[in-house]
N, C-alpha and C positions, 0 to 999 in steps of 0.2 A: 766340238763337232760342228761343222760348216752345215749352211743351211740353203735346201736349194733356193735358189729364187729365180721368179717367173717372171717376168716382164706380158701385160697383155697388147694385143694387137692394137686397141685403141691407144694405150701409153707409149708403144712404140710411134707411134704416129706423131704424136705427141711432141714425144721430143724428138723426133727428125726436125719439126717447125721452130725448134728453139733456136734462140742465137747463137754464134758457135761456142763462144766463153761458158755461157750458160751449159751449153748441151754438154762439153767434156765434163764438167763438174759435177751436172746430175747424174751423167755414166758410170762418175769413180763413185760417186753416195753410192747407186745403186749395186756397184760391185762388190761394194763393203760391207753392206746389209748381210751378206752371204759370212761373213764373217763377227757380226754383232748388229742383229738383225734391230738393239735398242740403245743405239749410241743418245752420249746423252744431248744430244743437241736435237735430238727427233723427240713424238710427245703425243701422247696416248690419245683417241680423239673418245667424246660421249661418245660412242655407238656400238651397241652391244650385239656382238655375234656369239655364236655358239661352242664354235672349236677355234676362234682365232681374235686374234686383237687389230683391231683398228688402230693405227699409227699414223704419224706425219712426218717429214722431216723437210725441215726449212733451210733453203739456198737463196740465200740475198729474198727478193721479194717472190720467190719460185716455190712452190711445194708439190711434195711428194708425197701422194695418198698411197698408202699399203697396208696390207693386213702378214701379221704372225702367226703362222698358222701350226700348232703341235697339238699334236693327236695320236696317240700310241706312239709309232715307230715315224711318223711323217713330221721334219722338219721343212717349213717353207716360207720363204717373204712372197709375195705375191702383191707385183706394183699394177697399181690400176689406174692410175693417174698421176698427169703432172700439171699443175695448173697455177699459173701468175694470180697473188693476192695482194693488194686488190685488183679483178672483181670477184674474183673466187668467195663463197661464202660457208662452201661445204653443203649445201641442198641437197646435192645429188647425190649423198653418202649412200642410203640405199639401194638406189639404182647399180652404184657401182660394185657394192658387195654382195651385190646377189649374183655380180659373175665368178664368186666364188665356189 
């Protein structure tokens, strides 16, 4: 069963800013997620939510913050971010899951 997934308005942003090599390859990650929302190259982050998982998935030095969200009948990836590491350190884990 395919899983929706959202892209948010600040992650769209986002990767418009990215290089172009970079940006197709975080478009296809992110199309695939909709298909196996825990490939094994992506990687559970400490932070604990309620009805969903906190995930990443690493593209060369680029990451992809998302959350797994299942709940009854609701399958969802839901990308919140894409952020070059380093400087990225994940701080804002919070901030960004509470726009879930």
């Amino acid at each position: 069963m395919k899983y929706l997934v959202k892209v948010s308005p600040a992650a769209q942003a986002e990767i418009r800013k990215l290089p172009g090599h970079i940006r197709q390859r975080v478009r296809e990650a992110i199309r695939s997620l909709a298909e196996d929302p825990r490939p094994p190259r992506s990687k559970a982050l400490a932070f604990s939510l309620p009805d969903a998982e906190a995930r990443r998935l690493r593209i060369d030095r680029w990451r992809i913050i998302y959350a797994v969200v299942e709940s009854g009948d609701i399958r969802m990836v839901a990308v919140l971010a894409v952020r070059q590491r380093p400087p990225y350190d994940y701080r804002d884990l919070p901030e960004l899951f509470a726009e879930i």
